[in-house]
C-alpha positions as CSV (number, residue, x, y, z in Angstrom):
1,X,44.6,18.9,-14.4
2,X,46.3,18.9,-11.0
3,X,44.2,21.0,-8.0
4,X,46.6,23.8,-6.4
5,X,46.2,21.8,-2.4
6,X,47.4,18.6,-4.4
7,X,50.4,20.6,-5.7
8,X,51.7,22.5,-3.0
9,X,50.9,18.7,-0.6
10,X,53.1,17.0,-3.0
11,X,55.9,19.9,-2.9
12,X,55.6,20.0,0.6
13,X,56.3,16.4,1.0
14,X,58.8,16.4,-1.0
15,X,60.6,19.0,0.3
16,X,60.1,17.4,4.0
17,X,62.0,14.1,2.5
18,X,65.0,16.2,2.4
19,X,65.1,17.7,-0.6
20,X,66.7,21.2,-1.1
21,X,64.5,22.1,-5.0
22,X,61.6,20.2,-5.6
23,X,59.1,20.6,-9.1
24,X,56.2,19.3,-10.6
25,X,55.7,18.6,-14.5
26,X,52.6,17.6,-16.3
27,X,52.8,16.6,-19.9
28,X,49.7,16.5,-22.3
29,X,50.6,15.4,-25.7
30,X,48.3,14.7,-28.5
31,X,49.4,13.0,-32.0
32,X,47.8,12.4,-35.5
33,X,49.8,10.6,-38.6
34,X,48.4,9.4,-41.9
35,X,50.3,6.8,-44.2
36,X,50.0,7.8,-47.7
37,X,50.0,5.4,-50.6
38,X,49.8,6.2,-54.2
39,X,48.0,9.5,-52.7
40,X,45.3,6.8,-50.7
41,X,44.8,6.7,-47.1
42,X,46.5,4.1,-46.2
43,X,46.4,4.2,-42.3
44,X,45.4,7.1,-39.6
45,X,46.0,6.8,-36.4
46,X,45.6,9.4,-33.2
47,X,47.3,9.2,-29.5
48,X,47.4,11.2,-26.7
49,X,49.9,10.9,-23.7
50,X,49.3,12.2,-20.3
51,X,51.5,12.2,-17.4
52,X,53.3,14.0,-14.2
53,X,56.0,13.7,-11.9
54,X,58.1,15.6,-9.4
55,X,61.8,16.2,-9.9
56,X,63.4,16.2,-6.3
57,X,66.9,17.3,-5.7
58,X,69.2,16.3,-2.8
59,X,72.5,17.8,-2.1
């Protein structure tokens, strides 16, 4: 996960670029399907998708 001092650096920053609201989002997303077949196994497969940004708004 993200450190606190990374955060508020990043919010900071952004906020110094002119922005009047600034945010940061982190997404951790994990996934699991099977294909069935005649009640077989088919295919499994697994994911997992990480990621984060910052939403910056300028009025």
């Amino acid at each position: 996960m993200i450190s606190d001092s990374t955060t508020k650096k990043a919010l900071a920053r952004a906020l110094r670029s002119g922005g009047d609201f600034a945010e940061i989002y982190v997404e951790d997303r994990a996934s699991n399907s099977l294909r069935l077949e005649d009640s077989k196994i088919e295919r499994a497969s697994s994911g997992r998708e990480v990621g984060a940004g910052i939403r910056l708004r300028v009025e």
